[in-house]
C-alpha positions as CSV (number, residue, x, y, z in Angstrom):
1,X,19.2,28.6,0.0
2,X,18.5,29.4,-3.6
3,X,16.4,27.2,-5.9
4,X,18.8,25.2,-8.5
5,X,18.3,23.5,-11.9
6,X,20.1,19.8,-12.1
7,X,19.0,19.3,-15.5
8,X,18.5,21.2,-18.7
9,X,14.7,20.6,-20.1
10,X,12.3,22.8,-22.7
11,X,9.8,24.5,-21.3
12,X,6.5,23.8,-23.6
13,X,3.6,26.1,-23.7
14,X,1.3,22.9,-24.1
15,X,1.1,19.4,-23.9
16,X,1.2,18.5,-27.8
17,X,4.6,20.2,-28.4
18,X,5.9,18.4,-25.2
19,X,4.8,14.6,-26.8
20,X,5.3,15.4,-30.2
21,X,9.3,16.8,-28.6
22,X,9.4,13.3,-26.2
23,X,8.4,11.3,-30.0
24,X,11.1,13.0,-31.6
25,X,13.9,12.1,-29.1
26,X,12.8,8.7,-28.0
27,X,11.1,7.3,-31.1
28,X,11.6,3.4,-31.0
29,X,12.2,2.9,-27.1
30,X,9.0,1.7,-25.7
31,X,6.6,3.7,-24.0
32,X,4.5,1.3,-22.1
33,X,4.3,-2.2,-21.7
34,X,1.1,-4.3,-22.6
35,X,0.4,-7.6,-20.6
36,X,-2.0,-9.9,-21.6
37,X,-2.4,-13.1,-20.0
38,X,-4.0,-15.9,-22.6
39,X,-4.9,-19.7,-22.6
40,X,-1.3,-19.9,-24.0
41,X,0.8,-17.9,-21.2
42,X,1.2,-14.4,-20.9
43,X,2.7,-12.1,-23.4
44,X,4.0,-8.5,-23.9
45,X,3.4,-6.1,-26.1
46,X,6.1,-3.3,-25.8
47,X,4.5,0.2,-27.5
48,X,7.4,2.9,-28.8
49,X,7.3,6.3,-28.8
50,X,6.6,6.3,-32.5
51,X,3.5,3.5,-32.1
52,X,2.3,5.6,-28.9
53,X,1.8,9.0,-31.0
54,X,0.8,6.8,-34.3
55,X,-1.8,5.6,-31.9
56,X,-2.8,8.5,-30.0
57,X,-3.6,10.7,-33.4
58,X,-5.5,7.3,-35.2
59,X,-7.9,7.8,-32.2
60,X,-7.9,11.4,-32.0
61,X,-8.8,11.7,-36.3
62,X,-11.9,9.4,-35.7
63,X,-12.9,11.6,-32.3
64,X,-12.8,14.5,-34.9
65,X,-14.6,12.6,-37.7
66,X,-17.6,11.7,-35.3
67,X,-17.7,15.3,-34.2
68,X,-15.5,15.5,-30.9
69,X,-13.9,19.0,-31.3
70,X,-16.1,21.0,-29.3
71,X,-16.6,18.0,-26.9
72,X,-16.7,16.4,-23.1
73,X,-15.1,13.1,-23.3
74,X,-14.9,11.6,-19.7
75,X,-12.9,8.3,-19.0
76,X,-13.2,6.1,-15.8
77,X,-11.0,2.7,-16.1
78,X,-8.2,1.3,-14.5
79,X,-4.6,2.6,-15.1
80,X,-4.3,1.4,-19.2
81,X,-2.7,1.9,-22.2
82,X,-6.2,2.8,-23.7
83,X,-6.9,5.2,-20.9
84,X,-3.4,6.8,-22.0
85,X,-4.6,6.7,-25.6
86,X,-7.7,7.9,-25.2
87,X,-6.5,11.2,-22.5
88,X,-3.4,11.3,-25.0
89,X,-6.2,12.2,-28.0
90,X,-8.3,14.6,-25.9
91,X,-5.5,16.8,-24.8
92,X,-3.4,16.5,-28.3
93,X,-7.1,17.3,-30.3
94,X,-7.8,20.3,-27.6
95,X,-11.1,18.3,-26.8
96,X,-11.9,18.7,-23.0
97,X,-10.9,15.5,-21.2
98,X,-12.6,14.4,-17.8
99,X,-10.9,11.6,-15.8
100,X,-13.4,10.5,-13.6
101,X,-12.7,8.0,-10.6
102,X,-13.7,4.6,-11.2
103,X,-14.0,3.9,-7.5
104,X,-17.3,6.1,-7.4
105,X,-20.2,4.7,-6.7
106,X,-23.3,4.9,-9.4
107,X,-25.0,7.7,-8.2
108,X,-21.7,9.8,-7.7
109,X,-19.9,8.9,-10.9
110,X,-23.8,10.2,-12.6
111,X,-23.4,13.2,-10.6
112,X,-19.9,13.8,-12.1
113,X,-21.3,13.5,-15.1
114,X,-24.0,15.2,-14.9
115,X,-21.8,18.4,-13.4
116,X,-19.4,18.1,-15.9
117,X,-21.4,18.3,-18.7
118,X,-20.1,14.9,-20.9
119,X,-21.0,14.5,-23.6
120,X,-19.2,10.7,-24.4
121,X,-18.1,8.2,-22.1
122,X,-15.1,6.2,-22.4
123,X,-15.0,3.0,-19.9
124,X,-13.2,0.1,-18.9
125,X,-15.5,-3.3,-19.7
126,X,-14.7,-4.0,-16.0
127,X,-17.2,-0.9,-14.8
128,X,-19.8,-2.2,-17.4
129,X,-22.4,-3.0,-15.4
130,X,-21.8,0.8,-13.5
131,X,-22.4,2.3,-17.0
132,X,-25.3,0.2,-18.0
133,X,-27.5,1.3,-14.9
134,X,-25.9,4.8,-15.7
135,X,-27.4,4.8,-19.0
136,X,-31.1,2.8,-17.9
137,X,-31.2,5.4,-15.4
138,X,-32.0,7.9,-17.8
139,X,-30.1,10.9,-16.2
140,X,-27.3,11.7,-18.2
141,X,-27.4,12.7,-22.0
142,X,-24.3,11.1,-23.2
143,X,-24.0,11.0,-26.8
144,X,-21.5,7.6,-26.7
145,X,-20.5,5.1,-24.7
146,X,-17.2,3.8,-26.1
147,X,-15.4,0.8,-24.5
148,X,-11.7,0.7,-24.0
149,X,-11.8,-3.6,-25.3
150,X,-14.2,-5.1,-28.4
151,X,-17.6,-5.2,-27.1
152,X,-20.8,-6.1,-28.9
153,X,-23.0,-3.4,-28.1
154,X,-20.5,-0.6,-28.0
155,X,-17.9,1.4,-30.0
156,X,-14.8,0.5,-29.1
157,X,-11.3,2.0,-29.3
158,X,-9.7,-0.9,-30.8
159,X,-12.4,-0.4,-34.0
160,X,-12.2,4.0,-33.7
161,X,-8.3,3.6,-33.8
162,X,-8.5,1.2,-37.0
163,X,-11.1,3.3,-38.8
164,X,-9.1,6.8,-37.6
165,X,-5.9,5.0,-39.5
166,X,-8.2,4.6,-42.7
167,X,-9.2,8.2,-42.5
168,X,-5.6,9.3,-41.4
169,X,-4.4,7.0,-44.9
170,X,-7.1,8.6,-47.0
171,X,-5.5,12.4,-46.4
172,X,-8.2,13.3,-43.3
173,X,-4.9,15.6,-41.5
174,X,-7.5,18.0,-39.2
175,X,-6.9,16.4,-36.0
176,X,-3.0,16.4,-36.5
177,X,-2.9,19.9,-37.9
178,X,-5.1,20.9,-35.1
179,X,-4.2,24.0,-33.0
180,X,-3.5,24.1,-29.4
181,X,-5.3,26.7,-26.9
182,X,-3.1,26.5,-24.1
183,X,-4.7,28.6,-22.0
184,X,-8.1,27.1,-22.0
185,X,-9.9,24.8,-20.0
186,X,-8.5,21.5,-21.3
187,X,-9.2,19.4,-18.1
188,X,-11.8,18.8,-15.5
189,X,-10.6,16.7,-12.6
190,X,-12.7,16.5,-9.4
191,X,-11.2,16.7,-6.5
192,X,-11.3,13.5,-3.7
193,X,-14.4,13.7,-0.9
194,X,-17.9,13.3,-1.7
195,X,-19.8,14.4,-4.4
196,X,-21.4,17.3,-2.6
197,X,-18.0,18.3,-1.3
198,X,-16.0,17.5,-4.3
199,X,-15.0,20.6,-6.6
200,X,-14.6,20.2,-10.7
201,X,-11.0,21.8,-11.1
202,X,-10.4,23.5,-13.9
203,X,-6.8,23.0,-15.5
204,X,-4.9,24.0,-18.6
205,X,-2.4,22.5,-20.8
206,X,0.1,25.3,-20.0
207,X,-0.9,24.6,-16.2
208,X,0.2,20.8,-16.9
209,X,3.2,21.9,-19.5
210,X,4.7,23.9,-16.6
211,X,4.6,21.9,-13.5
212,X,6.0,19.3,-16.0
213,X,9.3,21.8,-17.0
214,X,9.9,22.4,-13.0
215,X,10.0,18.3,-12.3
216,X,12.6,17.8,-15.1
217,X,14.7,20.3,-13.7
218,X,15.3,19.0,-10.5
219,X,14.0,15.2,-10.2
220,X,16.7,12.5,-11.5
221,X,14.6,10.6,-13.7
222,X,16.6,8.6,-16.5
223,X,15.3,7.6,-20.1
224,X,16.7,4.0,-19.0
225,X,14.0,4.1,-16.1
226,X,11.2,1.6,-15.9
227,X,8.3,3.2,-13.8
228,X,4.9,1.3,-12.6
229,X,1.7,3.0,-12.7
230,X,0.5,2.7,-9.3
231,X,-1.4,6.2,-9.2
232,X,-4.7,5.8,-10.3
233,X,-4.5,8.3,-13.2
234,X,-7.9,10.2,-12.8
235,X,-6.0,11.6,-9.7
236,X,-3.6,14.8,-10.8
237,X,-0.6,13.0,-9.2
238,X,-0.9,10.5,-11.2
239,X,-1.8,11.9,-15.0
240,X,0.5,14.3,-14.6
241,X,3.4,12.0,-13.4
242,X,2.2,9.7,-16.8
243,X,3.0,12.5,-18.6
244,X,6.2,13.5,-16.8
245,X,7.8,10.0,-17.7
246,X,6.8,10.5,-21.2
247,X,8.9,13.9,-21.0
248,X,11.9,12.0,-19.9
249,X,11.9,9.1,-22.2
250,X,11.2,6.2,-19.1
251,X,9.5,3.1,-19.9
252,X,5.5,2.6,-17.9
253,X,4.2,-1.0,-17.2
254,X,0.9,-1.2,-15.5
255,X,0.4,-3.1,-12.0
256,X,-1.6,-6.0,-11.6
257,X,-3.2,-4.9,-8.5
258,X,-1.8,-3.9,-4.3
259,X,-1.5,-7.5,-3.5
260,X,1.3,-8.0,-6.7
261,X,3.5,-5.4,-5.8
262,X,6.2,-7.4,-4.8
263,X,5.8,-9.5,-8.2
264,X,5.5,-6.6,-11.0
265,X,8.8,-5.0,-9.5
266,X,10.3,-8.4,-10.2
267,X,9.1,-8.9,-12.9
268,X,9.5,-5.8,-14.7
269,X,12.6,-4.7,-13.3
270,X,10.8,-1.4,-11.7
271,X,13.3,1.3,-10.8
272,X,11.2,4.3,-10.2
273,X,7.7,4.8,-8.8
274,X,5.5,7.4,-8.0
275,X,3.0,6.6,-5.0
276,X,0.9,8.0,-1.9
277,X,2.4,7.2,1.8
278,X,0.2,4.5,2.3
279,X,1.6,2.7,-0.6
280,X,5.3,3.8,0.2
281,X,4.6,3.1,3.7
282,X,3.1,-0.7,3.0
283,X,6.3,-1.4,1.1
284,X,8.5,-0.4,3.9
285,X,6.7,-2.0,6.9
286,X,6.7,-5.5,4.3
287,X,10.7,-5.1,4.6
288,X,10.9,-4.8,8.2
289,X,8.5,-7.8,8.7
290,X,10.9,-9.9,6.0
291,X,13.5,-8.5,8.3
292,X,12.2,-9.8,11.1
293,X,10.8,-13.0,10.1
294,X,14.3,-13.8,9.3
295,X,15.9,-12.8,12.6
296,X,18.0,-9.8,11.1
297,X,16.9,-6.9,12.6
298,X,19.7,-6.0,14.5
299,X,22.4,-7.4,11.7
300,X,20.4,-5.1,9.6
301,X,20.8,-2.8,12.4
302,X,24.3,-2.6,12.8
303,X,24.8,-2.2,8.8
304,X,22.8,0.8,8.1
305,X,25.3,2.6,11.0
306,X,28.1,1.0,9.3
307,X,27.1,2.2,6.0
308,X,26.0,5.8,7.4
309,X,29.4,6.0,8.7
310,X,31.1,4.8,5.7
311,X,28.9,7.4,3.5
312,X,29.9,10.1,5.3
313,X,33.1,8.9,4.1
314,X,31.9,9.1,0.7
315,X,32.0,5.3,0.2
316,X,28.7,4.0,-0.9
317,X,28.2,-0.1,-0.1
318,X,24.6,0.2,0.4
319,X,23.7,-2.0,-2.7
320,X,26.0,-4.6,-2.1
321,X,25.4,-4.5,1.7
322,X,21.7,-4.8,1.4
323,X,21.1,-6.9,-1.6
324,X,19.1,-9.6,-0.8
325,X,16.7,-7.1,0.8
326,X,16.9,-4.5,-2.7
327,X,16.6,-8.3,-4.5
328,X,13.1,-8.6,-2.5
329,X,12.2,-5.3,-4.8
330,X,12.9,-6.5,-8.2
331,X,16.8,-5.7,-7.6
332,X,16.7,-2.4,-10.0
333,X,14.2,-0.1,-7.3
334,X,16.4,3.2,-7.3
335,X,13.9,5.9,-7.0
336,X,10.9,6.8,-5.2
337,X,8.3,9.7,-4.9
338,X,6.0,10.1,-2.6
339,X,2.9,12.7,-2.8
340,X,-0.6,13.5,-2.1
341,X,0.0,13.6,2.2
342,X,2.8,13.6,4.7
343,X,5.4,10.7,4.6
344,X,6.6,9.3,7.5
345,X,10.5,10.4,8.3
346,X,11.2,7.2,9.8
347,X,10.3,5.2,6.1
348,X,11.9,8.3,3.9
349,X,15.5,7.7,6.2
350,X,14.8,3.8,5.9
351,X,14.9,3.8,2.4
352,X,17.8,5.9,1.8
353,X,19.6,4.3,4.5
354,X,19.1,1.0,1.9
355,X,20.0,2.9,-1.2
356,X,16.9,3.6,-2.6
357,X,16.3,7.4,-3.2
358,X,13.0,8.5,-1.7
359,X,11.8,12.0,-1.8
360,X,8.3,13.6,-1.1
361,X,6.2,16.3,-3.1
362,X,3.4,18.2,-2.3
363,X,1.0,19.5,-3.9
364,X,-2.9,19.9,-4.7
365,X,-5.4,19.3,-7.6
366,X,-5.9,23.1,-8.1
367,X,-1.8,23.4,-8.9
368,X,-1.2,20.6,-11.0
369,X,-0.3,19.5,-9.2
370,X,3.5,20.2,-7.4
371,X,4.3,23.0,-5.6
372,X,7.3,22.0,-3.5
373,X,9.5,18.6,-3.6
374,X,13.0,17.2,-2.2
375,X,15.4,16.1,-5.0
376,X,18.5,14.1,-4.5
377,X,20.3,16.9,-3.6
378,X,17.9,18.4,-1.2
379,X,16.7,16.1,1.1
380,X,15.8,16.8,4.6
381,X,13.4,14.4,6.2
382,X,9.8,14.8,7.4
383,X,10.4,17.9,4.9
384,X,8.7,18.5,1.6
385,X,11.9,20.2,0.3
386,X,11.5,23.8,-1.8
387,X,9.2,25.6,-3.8
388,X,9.8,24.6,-7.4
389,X,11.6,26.3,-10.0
390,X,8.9,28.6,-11.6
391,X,6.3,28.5,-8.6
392,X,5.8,31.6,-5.7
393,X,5.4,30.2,-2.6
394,X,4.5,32.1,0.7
395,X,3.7,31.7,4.3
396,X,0.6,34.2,4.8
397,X,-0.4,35.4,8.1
398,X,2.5,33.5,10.4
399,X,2.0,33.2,13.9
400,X,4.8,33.7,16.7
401,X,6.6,30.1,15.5
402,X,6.4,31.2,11.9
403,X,4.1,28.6,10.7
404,X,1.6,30.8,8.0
405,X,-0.6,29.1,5.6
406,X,0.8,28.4,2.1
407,X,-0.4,30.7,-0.7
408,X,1.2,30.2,-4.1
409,X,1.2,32.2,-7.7
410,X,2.6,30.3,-10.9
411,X,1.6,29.2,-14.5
412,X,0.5,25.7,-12.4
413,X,-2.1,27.6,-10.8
414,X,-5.6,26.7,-12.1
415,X,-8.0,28.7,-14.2
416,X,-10.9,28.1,-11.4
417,X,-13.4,25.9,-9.9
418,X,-15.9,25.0,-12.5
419,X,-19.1,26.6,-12.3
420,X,-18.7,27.6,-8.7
421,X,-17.4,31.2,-8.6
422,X,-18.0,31.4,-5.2
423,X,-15.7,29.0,-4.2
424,X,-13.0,30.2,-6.3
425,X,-12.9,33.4,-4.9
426,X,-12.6,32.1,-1.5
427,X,-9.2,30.3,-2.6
428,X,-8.0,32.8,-5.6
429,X,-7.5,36.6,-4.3
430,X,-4.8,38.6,-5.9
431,X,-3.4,35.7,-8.1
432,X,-2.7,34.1,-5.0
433,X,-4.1,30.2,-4.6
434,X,-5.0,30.1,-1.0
435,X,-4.1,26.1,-0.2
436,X,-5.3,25.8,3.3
437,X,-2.6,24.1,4.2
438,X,0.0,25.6,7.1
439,X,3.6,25.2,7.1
440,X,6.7,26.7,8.2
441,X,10.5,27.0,6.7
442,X,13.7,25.3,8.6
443,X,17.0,27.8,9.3
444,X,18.0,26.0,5.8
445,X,15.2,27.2,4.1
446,X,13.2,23.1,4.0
447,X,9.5,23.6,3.9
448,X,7.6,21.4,6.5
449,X,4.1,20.8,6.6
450,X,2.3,21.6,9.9
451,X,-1.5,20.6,8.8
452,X,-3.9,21.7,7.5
453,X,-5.8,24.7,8.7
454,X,-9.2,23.7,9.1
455,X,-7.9,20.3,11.1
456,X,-5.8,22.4,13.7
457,X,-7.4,22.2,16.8
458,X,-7.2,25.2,19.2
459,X,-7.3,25.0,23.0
460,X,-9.4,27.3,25.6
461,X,-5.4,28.3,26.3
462,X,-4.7,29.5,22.8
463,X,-2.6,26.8,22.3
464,X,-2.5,25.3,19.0
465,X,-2.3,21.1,18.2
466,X,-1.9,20.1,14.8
467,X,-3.1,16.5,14.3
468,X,-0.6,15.5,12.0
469,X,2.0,15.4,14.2
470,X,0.7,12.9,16.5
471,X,-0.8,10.8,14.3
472,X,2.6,10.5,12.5
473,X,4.6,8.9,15.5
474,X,1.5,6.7,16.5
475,X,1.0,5.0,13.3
476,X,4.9,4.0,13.8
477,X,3.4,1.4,16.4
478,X,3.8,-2.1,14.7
479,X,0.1,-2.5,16.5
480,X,-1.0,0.2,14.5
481,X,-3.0,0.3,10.9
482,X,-4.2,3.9,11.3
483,X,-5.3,6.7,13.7
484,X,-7.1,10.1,14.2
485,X,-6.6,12.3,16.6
486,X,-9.1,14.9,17.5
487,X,-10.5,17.1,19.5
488,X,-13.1,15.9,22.3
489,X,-15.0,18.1,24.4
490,X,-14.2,18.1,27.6
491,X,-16.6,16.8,29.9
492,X,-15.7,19.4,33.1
493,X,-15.1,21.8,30.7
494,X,-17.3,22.3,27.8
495,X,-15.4,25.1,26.2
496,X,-12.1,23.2,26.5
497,X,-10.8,20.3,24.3
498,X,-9.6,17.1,25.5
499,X,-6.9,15.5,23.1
500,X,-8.2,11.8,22.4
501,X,-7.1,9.5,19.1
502,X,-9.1,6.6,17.5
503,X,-6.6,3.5,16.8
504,X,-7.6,0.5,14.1
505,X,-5.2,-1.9,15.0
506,X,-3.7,-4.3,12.1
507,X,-4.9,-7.6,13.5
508,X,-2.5,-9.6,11.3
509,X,0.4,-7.6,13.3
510,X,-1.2,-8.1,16.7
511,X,-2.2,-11.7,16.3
512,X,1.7,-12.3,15.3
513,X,2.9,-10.5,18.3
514,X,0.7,-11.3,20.9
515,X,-1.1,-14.6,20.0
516,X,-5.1,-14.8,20.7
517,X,-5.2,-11.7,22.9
518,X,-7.6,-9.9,24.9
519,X,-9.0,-6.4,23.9
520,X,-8.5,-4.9,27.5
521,X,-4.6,-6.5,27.2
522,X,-4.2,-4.8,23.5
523,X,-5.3,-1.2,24.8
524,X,-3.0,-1.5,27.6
525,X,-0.1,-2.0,25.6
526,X,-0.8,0.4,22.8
527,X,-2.2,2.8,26.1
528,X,1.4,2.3,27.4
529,X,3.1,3.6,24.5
530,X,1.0,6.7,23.9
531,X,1.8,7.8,26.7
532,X,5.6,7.4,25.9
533,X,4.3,9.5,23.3
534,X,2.8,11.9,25.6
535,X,6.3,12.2,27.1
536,X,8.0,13.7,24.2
537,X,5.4,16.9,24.1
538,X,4.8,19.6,26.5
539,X,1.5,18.5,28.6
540,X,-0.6,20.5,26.3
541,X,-0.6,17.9,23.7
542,X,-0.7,15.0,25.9
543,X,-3.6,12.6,24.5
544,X,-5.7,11.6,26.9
545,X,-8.1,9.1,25.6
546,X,-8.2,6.6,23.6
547,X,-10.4,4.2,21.1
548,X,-9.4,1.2,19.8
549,X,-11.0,-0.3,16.7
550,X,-10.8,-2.9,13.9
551,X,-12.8,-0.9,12.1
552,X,-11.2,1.1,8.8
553,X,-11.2,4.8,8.9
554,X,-14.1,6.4,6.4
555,X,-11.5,7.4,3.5
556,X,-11.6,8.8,0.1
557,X,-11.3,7.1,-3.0
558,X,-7.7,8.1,-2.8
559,X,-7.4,6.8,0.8
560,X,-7.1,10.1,2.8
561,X,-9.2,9.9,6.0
562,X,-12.2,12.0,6.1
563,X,-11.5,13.8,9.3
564,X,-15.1,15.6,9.9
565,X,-17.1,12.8,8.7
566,X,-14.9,10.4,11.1
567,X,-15.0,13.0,14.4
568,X,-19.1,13.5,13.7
569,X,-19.7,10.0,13.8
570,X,-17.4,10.0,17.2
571,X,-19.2,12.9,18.7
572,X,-22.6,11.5,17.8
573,X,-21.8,8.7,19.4
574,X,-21.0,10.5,22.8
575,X,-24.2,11.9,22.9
C-alpha cells in the first residue's frame, strides 16, 4: 500500500518559520488557556497566537540582553504556559534549550546538569526546594536561576518578559532578526532510565520541523480543536506534539493533575489528546467500570454490534447511541493518540467502536520523535500503521516469520548522542538509526511491533518469546494493574528458560469483585486464567509460574517498566 498525504501542509526548514507561519494564519484564536484559581474563583486567561509570539520574543530579547546567545538554558517544571514561553524563546533565539524532567531526583537532575553543560536554570516555584539544595550543593556552575512565577530571591519571567518589552520598545530588534541554524544542535533531551543509563540526545530544529510536516499530512487535527497537555513536555512526545498543535492552529489548556481527568475534559470541552497507554488505557477501563456500575454492560454490548453493523452500512449513530457515556468525557472527545509503547487492541477497538478516533504512533527520542502512526484512514488494530511520509523505514536482518529489527534514515533522525561517540555509533551505521526495536509488516503492509530486541527471550529450542505479547492479554484481567513476564532459569535445566510473569494486582478492582479475599484464593483465580491464556499459544510459550504482588513495578519517570532492573531484583531473590 503506498503512503498518502490527507492534508496539504509547508514543510519548514526550522522551527521559527513554522511559529512565525502558525502566527500569521491564526493570529487572534487563542493558543493556550491560563487558569488561575484565586480567593475570588477561578479565572481564565485565553493567550492568541499574536500574544503567544509577542510573548515568546519579549522573553527571548532580554535572554539576548543578559548574554544568552551562545547559551544552555535548561527548564524542569510542570506542563505551563511559561515552560512554553521560555522553550518557545530558546528555540526561536537558536539558544540551546534542555528540558529536563522534573520527576528526577536531586542528585540525578545535578547530574543532568552537570552532563549537559547549563549554564541557566529555568524552574517551576513548585521544585524550589530541589534547586535550592542544587545550588548549596555547590556542584553545578549555573550562571541563573530564573523562576517561571515572581519570587523574591530570583529573576523571574514575569519581570525578564516586562523588561525584554522595554528593550523590544526602545529599538533592541537582535533577538527577532536573529538567524536560524537548522542543522545544529538546538535540543538536548535525555532519554527515560537512570542517570547512568540515560543518553543526552542531540536534536535539531530541522529534525523537529520535519517530523512536524509528516504529522500534518496524515493526522486530522482541526484549528477548532481543543487539546490538553497531558505529556509531560520534557518528554519528546510531548514537546513536539506542543508544537504540532501550534502548526495546526488548535487551542492547549493545561491539566490539573491524573486524578482531574475526568473534570478538565468537562470543563474545557477537550476534543483531542495526545497520551501514553497507561493514560489511554486508565480512561478506558474508568468507562467500563461506569459501565458496569450501572448494569449496562451487555446493553452497551449489544449496541456497539448494532452500530458495527450499521457502519458497515455507512450509517454512523455512534454519538447519539453512546452519549451519555461520550457526555462522561466532556461530550466534544473526538480524537486520540497514543505513543511512547504498545496500546492495547482491545481499548484502540473500544474507542472507536464509541466514536472516538484512536490511533497509535511510535516512535523514539533519537527520531523526534515519530516514525510510524495510524491515521483515520489507516487503522488496523494492535498495529502502529506506516512509516511516515518522508521517513525510511526497514526491517534489518528478518528471521523465518519476517519479523527484523527496525532501522530508519530521515531528516527526523538525530545529530548524535551527546558526548558519547561510542554509543552513537553503535545505533548510527550508514545513515541508518538502529532502534532496537523488532517488528514485522501485515499482507496490507501495517507495521506491528514484536518487542524489543534486547527483551526477547530465547529458548534452549531456538524458539523465540517476545514479552510483549503476553503481557498485553494479561493486563486485560480486571484483577490486573500490571505485569512482567520474563525469563526464569529452569531449575532441572539450567540452560533452559522457564516462562514465569510477576502480577500487581489493582486492589481496588479485587476488593470490588471479590470482597475481603484471601491471597491463596486471588492467585487461583488469576492462576486460572493464565492458563486460559496458555491455551491460545503453542506450549512453547506457556507460562508457567507465577508471582503475585501489590507492589508497583520499578518504572521510569515516564512510567515504562524497567525490565532488567525488575528481573535482577527477581533473580536475586531466587538465590
Amino acid at each position: 500500500m503506498e503512503r498518502e498525504k490527507y492534508f496539504e501542509a509547508t514543510e519548514f526548514e526550522n522551527l521559527k518559520d513554522l511559529i512565525y507561519d502558525a502566527v500569521k494564519k491564526y493570529k487572534e484564536k487563542t493558543a493556550f488557556v491560563m487558569k488561575r484559581k484565586e480567593e475570588k474563583g477561578t479565572f481564565y486567561e485565553n493567550v492568541s497566537y499574536t500574544k503567544l509570539l509577542e510573548e515568546v520574543n519579549q522573553l527571548g530579547t532580554k535572554f539576548y540582553d543578559l548574554g544568552y546567545q551562545n547559551k544552555r538554558v535548561a527548564i524542569v517544571g510542570r506542563n505551563s504556559y511559561p515552560w512554553v514561553i521560555t522553550h518557545l524563546a530558546n528555540l526561536l533565539g537558536g539558544i540551546l534549550s534542555i528540558p529536563l524532567d522534573k520527576e528526577l531526583q536531586v542528585e540525578e537532575l545535578e547530574s543532568c546538569l552537570l552532563r549537559s553543560k547549563a549554564d541557566v536554570l529555568v524552574f517551576d516555584e513548585k521544585y524550589k526546594e530541589n534547586v535550592e539544595r542544587i545550588r548549596e550543593r555547590g556542584n553545578v556552575t549555573i550562571e541563573n536561576y530564573i523562576c517561571m512565577t515572581n519570587q523574591e530571591q530570583y529573576m523571574s519571567i514575569p519581570e525578564l518578559k516586562q523588561q525584554g518589552k522595554e528593550l523590544l520598545e526602545k529599538g533592541e530588534h537582535d533577538y527577532i532578526s536573529a538567524k536560524i541554524d537548522s542543522n545544529r544542535m538546538n535540543i538536548l533531551l535525555f532519554t527515560s532510565g537512570t542517570t547512568s543509563k540515560s543518553k543526552a540526545v542531540m536534536l535539531s530544529q530541522k529534525n523537529i520541523a520535519s517530523n512536524v510536516y509528516s504529522m500534518q499530512l496524515v493526522e486530522d487535527i482541526r484549528k477548532e480543536d481543543v487539546n490538553i497537555a497531558f505529556l509531560p513536555f520534557h518528554h519528546i512526545f510531548g514537546s513536539t506534539c506542543m508544537i504540532v498543535m501550534l502548526a495546526f492552529g488548535v487551542t492547549t489548556v493545561f491539566p490539573d493533575g491524573l486524578r482531574y481527568i475526568a473534570q478538565n475534559l468537562k470543563e474545557y470541552k477537550v476534543s483531542i489528546f495526545v497520551g501514553v497507554p497507561l493514560l489511554v488505557e486508565t480512561i478506558y477501563k474508568r468507562i467500563e467500570q461506569g459501565v458496569a456500575k450501572k448494569g449496562k454492560t451487555k446493553v452497551v454490548a449489544f449496541a456497539k454490534k448494532l452500530s458495527n453493523f450499521l457502519l458497515k452500512l455507512h450509517i454512523d449513530i455512534r454519538k447519539k447511541l453512546f452519549k451519555e457515556i461520550l457526555d462522561e468525557l466532556g461530550g466534544s472527545l473526538r480524537f486520540v493518540i497514543s505513543g511512547g509503547a504498545p496500546l492495547d487492541r482491545k481499548v484502540a477497538q473500544g474507542f472507536n467502536e464509541l466514536g472516538i478516533n484512536v490511533v497509535q504512533g511510535y516512535g523514539l527520542t533519537e527520531t523526534s520523535p515519530v516514525i510510524a502512526a495510524e491515521n483515520y484512514k489507516k487503522m488496523k488494530y494492535g498495529s502502529i500503521g506506516f512509516p511516515m511520509e518522508n521517513v525510511q523505514l526497514e526491517l534489518y536482518n528478518q528471521d523465518e516469520q519476517g519479523i527484523g529489527e527496525i532501522r530508519v534514515k530521515g531528516p527526523n533522525v538525530m545529530l548524535g548522542y551527546y558526548e558519547n561517540e561510542e554509543a552513537t555509533n553503535e545505533v548510527l551505521k550508514d545513515g541508518w538509526f538502529y532502534t532496537g526495536d523488532l517488528a514485522y509488516f501485515d499482507k496490507e503492509g501495517y507495521l506491528f511491533l514484536a518487542g524489543r530486541k534486547k527483551d526477547m527471550i530465547v529458548l534452549k529450542n531456538g524458539k523465540k518469546v517476545f514479552p510483549d505479547e503476553l503481557e498485553t492479554l494479561i493486563n486485560r484481567m480486571d484483577e490486573v494493574s500490571e505485569c512482567i513476564v520474563y525469563g526464569m532459569p529452569d531449575q532441572k535445566d539450567k540452560n533452559d528458560l522457564k516462562l514465569s510473569v510477576k502480577i500487581v494486582y489493582d486492589k481496588e478492582v479485587v476488593t470490588e469483585k471479590y470482597g475481603e479475599i484471601a491471597k491463596e484464593e486471588l492467585e487461583d483465580i488469576i492462576w486460572k486464567k493464565i492458563k486460559e491464556i496458555n491455551k491460545t499459544f503453542p506450549p512453547y510459550k506457556y507460562i508457567k509460574n507465577m508471582i503475585l504482588t501489590d507492589q508497583e513495578l520499578i518504572k521510569t519517570t515516564t512510567k515504562k517498566v524497567k525490565r532488567n532492573e525488575e528481573i535482577k531484583k527477581l533473580l536475586e531473590q531466587l538465590s
